[in-house]
C-alpha positions, 0 to 999 in steps of 0.5 A: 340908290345902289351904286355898282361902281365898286362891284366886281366885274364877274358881279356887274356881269350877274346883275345886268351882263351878257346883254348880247351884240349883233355883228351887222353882217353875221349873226354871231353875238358879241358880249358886251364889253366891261366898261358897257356893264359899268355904264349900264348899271350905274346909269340904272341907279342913278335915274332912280336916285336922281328921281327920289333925292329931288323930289324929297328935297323938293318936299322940304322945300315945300314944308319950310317955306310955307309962305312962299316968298325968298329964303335960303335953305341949306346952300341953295337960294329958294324962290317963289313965283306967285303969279307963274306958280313955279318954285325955283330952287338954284344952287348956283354954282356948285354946293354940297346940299341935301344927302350929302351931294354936290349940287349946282344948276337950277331945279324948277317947279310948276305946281298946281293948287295950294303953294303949301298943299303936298297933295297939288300936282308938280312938273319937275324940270332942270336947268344946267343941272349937275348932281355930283357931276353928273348933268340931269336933264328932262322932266318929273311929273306927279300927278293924280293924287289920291286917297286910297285905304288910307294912304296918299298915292299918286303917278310919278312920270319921266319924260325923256329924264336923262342922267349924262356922266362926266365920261359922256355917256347917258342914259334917257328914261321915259315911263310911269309907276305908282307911288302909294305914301306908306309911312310919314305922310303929311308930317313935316319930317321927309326922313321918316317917309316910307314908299312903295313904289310899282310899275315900269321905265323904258330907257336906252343909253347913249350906246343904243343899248335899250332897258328895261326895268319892270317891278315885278314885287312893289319895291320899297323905299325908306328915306332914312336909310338914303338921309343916313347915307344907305341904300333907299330901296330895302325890298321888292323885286325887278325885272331887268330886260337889257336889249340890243338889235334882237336878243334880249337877257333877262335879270331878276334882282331882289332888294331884301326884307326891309333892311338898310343894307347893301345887299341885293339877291339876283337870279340869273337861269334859276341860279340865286346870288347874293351879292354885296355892294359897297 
């Protein structure tokens, strides 16, 4: 996840500003306000780190009761559904649980196949569910397991997920990527999972501002960096469309070589920009 909330103003204007206003009588745009920018482009990465951090922390879920049944794991209570084949997962009222953010609510899934088997189809939903304040609601579908070239790959889904921070703003995702298992697959140990990661998500915030994020160059994500606190995407390319009544501004943003940095490079009318996230 890269997190914009210490970028500059001129920096968050890069990346995803000048995303135009119509005025309702006239045609004369309006930019966005700053404040607008923020909330953009902190929605943006936060549907993406909500969508890897519970997955992954679902998968350990998944690796450390193997048997099924009731155990507490970390600061969250764990239980199994034999019958209804669900896992829940409630972290109560409030706990600091995996990667290092503060967790309360209740994540449910309903798998399919084997409890153990991490090839069986999920359905992720959220019950009063708050990662570090911010509510997540909707649902996560990974289906359509496959082997190909030797590697696990399967379709991750966002069905009206929605990110709402504590100001009040939000912003709902819905569309499908490709996730192909790179590295670490089957092995137990979630940290040393590599991804690549294609396709594209729709989404429009509370403001009726509509994006759209396109993966132009498959993106790749490392666990490890985000278990040691970094960013979890390290490569690839996307597409970033901010749209509003007719107009649409095109970003392109480069996420490096592979690195655990926080460094992304944007392209904006053929200009290049490097620019570091703290």
């Amino acid at each position: 996840m890269k997190s914009f909330s210490h970028v500059s103003a001129a920096a968050i204007g890069i990346i995803l500003g000048s995303a135009l206003l119509f005025s309702c009588e006239k045609e004369n745009l309006q930019p966005l306000t700053e404040q607008e920018e923020i909330q953009i482009a902190e929605s943006s990465s936060s549907l993406e780190s909500a969508t890897l951090e519970e997955i992954q922390n679902i998968e350990q879920t998944l690796i450390e009761n193997p048997e099924g049944g009731r155990i507490a794991r970390g600061c969250a209570t764990v239980t199994r559904n034999v019958e209804n084949k669900t896992i829940t997962i409630d972290f109560g009222s409030g706990c600091v649980g995996p990667f290092g953010r503060e967790r309360k609510g209740t994540i449910v899934v309903h798998y399919g196949g084997a409890f153990n088997d991490h090839l069986a189809n999920r359905v992720i939903t959220f019950q009063n569910y708050f990662v570090n304040n911010k509510s997540v609601s909707g649902k996560i579908e990974l289906r359509d397991f496959n082997l190909v070239n030797g590697h696990v790959t399967y379709t991750r889904k966002h069905e009206d997920l929605k990110v709402t921070f504590p100001a009040g703003h939000s912003v709902t995702s819905n569309g499908t990527t490709t996730i192909t298992w790179l590295q670490g697959e089957g092995d137990g140990d979630v940290t040393n999972d590599v991804y690549s990661i294609t396709g594209a998500y729709t989404g429009i915030t509370s403001r009726g501002i509509r994006i759209t994020r396109t993966i132009t160059e498959a993106l790749v994500v490392n666990i490890k960096c985000l278990s040691e606190g970094g960013f979890s995407i390290v490569a690839g390319k996307i597409e970033v469309k901010v749209t509003n009544r007719k107009r649409e501004q095109v970003r392109t943003i480069e996420y490096g070589d592979g690195a655990c940095d926080h460094t992304i490079t944007v392209t904006v009318n053929g200009v290049v920009h490097d620019i570091t996230i703290s």
